[in-house]
C-alpha positions in Angstrom: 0.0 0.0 0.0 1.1 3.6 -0.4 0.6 6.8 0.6 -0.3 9.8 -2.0 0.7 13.5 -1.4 -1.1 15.4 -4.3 -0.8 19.1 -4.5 -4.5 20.2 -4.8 -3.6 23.7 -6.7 -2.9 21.4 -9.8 -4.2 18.3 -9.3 -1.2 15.9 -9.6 0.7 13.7 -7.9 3.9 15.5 -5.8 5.0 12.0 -4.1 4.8 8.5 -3.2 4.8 7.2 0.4 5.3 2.9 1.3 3.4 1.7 4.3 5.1 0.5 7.2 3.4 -2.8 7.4 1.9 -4.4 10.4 5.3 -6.4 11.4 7.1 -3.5 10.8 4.7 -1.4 13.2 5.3 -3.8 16.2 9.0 -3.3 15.6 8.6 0.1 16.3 7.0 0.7 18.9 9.1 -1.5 21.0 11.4 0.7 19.8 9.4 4.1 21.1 9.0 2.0 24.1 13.1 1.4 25.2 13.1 5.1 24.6 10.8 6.2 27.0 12.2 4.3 29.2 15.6 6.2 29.2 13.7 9.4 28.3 11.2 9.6 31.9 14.6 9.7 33.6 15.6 13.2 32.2 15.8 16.4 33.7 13.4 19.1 32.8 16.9 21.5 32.0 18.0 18.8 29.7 14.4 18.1 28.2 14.0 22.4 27.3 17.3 22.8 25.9 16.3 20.3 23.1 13.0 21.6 23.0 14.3 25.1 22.4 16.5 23.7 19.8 13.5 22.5 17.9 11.9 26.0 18.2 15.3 27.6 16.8 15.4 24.9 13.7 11.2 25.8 13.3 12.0 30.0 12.4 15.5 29.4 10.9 13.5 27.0 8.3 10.4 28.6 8.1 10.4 29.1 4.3 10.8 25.3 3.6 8.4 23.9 6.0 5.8 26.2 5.3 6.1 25.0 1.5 5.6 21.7 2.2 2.4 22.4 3.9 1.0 24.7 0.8 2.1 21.8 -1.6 0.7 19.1 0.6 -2.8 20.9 1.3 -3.0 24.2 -0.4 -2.2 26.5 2.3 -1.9 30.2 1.6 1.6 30.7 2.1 1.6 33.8 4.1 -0.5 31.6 6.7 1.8 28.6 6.4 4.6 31.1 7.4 2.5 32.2 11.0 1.7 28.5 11.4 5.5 27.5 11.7 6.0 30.3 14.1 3.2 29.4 16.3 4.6 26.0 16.5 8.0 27.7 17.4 6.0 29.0 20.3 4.3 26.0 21.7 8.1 24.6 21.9 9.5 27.5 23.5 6.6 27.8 26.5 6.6 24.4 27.5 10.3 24.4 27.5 10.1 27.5 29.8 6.8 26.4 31.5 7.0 22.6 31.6 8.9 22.2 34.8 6.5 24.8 37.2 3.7 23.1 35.7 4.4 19.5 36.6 5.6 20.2 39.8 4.9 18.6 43.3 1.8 20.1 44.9 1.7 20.1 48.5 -1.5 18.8 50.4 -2.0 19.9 54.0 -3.9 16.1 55.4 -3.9 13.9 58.5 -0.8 12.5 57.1 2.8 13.8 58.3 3.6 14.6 54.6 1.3 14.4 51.3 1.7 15.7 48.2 0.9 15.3 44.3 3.3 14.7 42.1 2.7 14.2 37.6 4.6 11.0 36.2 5.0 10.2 32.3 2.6 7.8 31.3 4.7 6.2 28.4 3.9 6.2 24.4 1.2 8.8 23.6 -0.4 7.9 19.7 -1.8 11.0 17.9 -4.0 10.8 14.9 -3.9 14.2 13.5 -5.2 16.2 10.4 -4.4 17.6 7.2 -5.7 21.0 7.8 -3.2 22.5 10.5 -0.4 20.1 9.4 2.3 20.9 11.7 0.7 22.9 14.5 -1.9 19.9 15.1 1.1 17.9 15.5 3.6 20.3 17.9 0.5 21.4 19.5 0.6 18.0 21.5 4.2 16.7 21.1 5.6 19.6 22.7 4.2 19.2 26.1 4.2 15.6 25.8 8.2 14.9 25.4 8.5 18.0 28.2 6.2 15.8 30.3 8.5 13.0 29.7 6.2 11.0 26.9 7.3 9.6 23.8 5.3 10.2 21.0 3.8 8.2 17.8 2.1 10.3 14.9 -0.3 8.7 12.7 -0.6 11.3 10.5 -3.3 12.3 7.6 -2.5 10.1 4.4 -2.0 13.3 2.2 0.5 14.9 4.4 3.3 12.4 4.7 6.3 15.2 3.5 4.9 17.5 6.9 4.8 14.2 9.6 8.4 13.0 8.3 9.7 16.5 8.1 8.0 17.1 12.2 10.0 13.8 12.8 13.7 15.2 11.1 12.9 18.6 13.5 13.3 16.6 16.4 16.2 14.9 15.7 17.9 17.5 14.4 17.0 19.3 17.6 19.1 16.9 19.6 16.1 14.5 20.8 17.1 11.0 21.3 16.1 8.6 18.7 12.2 7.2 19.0 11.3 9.5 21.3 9.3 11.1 18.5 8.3 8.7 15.8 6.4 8.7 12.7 4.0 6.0 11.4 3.5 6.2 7.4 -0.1 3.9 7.9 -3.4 4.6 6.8 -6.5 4.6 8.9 -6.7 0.4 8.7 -3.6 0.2 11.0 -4.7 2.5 13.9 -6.4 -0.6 15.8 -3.2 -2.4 15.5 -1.3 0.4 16.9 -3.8 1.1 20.0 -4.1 -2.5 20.5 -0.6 -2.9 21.4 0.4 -2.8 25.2 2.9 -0.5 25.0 0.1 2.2 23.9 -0.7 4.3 27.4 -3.2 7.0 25.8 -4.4 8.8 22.4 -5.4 11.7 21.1 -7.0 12.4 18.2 -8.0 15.7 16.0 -10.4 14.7 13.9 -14.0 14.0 12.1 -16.8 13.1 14.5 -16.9 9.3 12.6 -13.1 9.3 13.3 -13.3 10.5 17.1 -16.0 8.0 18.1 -14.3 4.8 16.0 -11.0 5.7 17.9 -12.8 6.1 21.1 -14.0 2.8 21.1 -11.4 1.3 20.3 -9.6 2.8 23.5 -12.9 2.4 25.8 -12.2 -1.6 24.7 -8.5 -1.2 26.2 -9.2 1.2 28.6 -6.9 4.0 27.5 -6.9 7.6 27.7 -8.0 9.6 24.9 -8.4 13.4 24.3 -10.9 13.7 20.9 -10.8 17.5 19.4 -13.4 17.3 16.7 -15.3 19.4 14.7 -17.3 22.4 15.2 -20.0 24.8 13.6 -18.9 27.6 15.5 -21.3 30.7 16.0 -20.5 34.3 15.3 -22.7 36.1 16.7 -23.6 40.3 15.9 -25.4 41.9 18.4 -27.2 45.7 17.7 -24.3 47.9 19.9 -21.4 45.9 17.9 -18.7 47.5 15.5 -20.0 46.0 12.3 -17.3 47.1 10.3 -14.8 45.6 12.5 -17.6 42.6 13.0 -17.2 41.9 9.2 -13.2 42.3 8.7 -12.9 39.9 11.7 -16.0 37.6 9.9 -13.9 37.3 6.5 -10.6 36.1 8.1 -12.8 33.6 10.9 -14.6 31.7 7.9 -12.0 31.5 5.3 -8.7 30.6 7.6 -7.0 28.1 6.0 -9.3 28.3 3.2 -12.3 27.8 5.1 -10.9 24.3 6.8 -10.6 24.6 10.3 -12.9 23.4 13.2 -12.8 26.6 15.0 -13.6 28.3 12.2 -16.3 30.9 12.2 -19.4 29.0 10.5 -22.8 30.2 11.3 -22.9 34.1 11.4 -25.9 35.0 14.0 -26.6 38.6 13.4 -29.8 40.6 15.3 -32.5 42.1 12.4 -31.8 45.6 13.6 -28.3 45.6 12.4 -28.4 42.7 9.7 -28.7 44.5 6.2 -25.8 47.2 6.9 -24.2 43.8 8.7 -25.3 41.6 5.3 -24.2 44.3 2.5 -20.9 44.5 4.3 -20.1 41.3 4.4 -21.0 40.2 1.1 -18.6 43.0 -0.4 -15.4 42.0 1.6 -16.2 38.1 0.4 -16.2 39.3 -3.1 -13.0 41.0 -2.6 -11.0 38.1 -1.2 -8.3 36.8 -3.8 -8.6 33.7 -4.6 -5.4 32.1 -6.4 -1.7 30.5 -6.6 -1.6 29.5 -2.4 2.2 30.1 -3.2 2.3 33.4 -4.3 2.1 36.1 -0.9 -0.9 38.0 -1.9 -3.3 35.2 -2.1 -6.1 34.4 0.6 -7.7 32.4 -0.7 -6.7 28.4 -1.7 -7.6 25.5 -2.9 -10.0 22.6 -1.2 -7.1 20.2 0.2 -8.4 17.1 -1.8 -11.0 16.5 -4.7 -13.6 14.6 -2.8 -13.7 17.4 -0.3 -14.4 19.3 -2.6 -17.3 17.2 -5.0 -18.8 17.5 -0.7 -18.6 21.0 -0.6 -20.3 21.1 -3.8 -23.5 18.6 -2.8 -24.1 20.5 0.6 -24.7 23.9 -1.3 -26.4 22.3 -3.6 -29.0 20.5 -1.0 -29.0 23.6 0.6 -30.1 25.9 -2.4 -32.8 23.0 -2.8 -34.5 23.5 0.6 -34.7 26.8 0.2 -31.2 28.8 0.8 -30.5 31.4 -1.0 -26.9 32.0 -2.2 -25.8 35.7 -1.6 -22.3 35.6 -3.6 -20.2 32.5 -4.9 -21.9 28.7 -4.5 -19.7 27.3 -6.8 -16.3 25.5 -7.5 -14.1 27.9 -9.7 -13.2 26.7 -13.3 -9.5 26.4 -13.2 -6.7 23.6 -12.5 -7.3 22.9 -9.1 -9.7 22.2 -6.3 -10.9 25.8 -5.5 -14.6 27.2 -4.2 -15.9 30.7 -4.4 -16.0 32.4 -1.3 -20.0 31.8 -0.4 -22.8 33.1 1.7 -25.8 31.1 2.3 -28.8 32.9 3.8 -32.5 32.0 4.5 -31.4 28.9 6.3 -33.0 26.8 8.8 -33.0 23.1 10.3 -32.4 20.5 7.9 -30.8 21.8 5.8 -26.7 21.2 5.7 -25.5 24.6 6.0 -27.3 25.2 9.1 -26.8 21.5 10.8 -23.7 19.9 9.8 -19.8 21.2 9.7 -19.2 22.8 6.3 -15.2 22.8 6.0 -14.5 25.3 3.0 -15.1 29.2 2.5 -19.2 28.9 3.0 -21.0 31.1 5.1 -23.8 30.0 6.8 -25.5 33.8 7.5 -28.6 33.7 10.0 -31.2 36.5 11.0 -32.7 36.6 14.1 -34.9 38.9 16.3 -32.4 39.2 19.4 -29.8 38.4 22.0 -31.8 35.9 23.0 -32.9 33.7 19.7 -29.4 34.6 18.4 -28.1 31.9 21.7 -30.9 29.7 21.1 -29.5 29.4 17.5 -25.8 29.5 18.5 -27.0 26.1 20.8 -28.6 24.5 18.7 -26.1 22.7 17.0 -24.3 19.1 18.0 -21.6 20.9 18.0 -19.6 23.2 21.3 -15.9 24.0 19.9 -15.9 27.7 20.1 -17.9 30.5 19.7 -17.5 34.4 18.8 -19.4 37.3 20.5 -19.9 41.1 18.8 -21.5 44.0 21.1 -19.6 46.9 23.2 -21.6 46.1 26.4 -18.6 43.9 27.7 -20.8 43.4 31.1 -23.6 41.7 29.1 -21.4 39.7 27.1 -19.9 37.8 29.8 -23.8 37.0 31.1 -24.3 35.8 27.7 -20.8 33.5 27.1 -22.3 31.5 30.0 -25.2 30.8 28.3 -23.1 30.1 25.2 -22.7 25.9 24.8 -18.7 25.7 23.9 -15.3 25.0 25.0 -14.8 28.7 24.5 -16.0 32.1 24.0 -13.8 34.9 22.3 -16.0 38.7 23.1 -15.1 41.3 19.6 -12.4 38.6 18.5 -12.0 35.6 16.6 -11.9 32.3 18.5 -8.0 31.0 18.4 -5.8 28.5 20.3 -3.3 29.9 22.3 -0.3 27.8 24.6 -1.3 29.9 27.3 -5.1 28.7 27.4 -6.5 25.4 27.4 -8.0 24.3 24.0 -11.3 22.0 23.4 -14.7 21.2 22.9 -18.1 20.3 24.2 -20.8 18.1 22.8 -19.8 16.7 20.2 -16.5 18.3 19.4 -15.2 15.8 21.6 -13.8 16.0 24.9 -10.5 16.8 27.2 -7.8 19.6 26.7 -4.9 20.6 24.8 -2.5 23.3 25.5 -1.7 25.3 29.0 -1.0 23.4 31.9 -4.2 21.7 31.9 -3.3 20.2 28.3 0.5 19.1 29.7 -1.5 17.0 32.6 -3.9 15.1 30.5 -1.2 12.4 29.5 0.5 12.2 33.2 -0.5 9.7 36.2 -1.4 12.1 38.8 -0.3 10.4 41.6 -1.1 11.0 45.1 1.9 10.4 47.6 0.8 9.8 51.7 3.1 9.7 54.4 3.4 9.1 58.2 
């Protein structure tokens, strides 16, 4: 079997990956295994001068690993560059942060002495996406091998060049050998991998299907597993909100990453005393976006990162239009070498139809009308889905009432929902369950263990 990397700007084939095949697999994660063994016995001085080396190697090659992700996927360039450097990040905080954050806790008890203390729980498996190839990926490794971990990556079958070039960062950085590994396997093999002993915990970043299949599978072995899945975030426009600044902020939230991103802004919520000056605006600026060559510095807009996605993308307008949305601009795939979409706004939606239910991923906006503060939460909760959410008004005091109404993981008041080291990162519902990133992400994959003394 192979893997295919196909550069969706053109359509063609860039490269051919082998499978590692199932003996091979079982090789290898012995292997991970002896190294984590070694690797739990490290300082944390000795663990964040590597790290820091992989956040040097990250900026100093910047240029060439944000072209492999517009090759692999179809980034725009520009935001390939910011995605290296935000995974230069990760690695430098948790190489500054790692050690405060796992350390002992003192409990005052009955006991002469108590305390906590956060030990490595061995080889942590991540199944990760296409869409944010390399920050998915540092995102969790970072505070994994800090914590003491080792690390597998199964990695999406179209971007093969980003996991091996992830793996060729750490090494170069210093890290010992195996303590981050890459599996070249497609989806069949991930039940091997999680089957095997050696496997303490998972995390995945996924498709709803994918998150509840590899749950499963670790509910039958009793393993840890943090699921980040998709989302149909709300954006929500109250009357007192900067609609200019509403509608910049709405263009870049739906078509990051060329519209593919869970925490993307999906479903724009907008009160009906503000919507037509909100509606006219936003239109304009989505007909403005340039669509094009991800490659070349000016472009925002990309290509779908495979065809299939795209022929998806395609159907859901099309069922849409066929209940009764209306298309405002775009609705349908550009004529060119390729796999790109026009930027698209739906209106006139309600439930049952796909752009109001389900998780478009591409540049469609889902545009929604409604009387006032509170219809536009009833709307923003009635979804499956509780990633992240986006609140407009200048009445900060009333925002905060209404973010705890809101159904999500998070809630970002006049600013576009984003994941940040500093903050932990996750759903609700069925965006899955568990954190990444701060110190709560560091301590999902540790044995918190209480110690008791007389």
């Amino acid at each position: 079997m192979h893997l295919r990397t196909i550069n969706p700007s053109s359509g063609k084939i860039e490269k051919v990956f082998k499978e590692h095949t199932p003996a091979q697999i079982d090789v290898m994660i012995d292997a991970v295994q002896d190294s984590f063994l070694k690797w739990r016995e490290t300082d944390f001085t000795t663990r964040s001068h590597l790290m820091q080396n992989a956040s040097r190697i990250l900026l100093e090659q910047k240029e060439q690993f944000a072209k492999i992700m517009t090759l692999e996927m179809g980034k725009p360039i520009m935001q390939a560059y910011a995605e290296v450097e935000k995974c230069a990040w990760v690695c430098s905080y948790y190489a500054k942060n790692a050690e405060e954050m796992l350390a002992k806790e003192i409990i005052t008890t009955d006991a002469s002495e108590s305390y906590i203390q956060f030990d490595p729980i061995g080889i942590v498996l991540a199944i990760m996406p296409w869409n944010f190839p390399f920050w998915q990926v540092f995102r969790f490794a970072a505070p994994s091998i800090m914590a003491g971990n080792t690390c597998i990556l199964k990695h999406a079958s179209n971007v093969s060049m980003s996991a091996l070039a992830i793996e060729e960062i750490f090494i170069d950085a210093g890290f010992p050998v195996n303590i981050f590994k890459t599996f070249l396997v497609s989806s069949s093999n991930v039940k091997q991998i999680i089957n095997h002993s050696s496997i303490k915990a998972v995390t995945l970043t996924g498709s709803e299907p994918a998150g509840r299949k590899v749950a499963q599978l670790c509910g039958e072995r009793l393993k840890k597993v943090v699921l980040e899945l998709g989302g149909s975030d709300p954006f929500i426009v109250l009357e007192d909100a900067n609609i200019d600044e509403a509608v910049k902020t709405a263009v870049t939230a739906r078509l990051i990453n060329n519209g593919q991103s869970c925490i993307a802004a999906k479903r724009f919520i907008v009160v009906e005393k503000i919507y037509e000056d909100f509606e006219n605006k936003f239109v304009a600026a989505m007909k403005s976006v340039k669509t094009g060559d991800p490659m070349e510095r000016t472009t925002e807009l990309g290509p779908i990162a495979r065809e299939d996605l795209l022929n998806e993308l395609e159907e859901l307008v099309k069922q849409s239009v066929s209940k009764g949305g209306v298309i405002l601009c775009g609705g349908k795939r550009i004529l060119r070498e390729g796999y790109f979409y026009e930027p698209t706004i739906l209106t006139n939606l309600r439930k049952g139809m796909p752009a109001y239910d389900d998780e478009i991923f591409g540049p469609i906006a889902s545009l929604i009308k409604v009387k006032d503060e509170n219809e536009a939460i009833k709307i923003a909760n009635d979804s499956f889905f509780g990633l992240g959410a986006s609140l407009w008004t200048s009445n900060i005091a009333k925002a905060k009432e209404l973010a705890c109404k809101i159904e999500s993981g998070s809630v970002f008041i006049n600013g576009m929902v984003k994941s940040d080291p500093r903050l932990p990162f996750g759903g609700i519902k069925n965006s899955g369950y568990g954190r990444e990133l701060s110190h709560y992400g560091i301590k999902e994959f540790m044995n918190i263990k209480t110690i008791w003394i007389k």
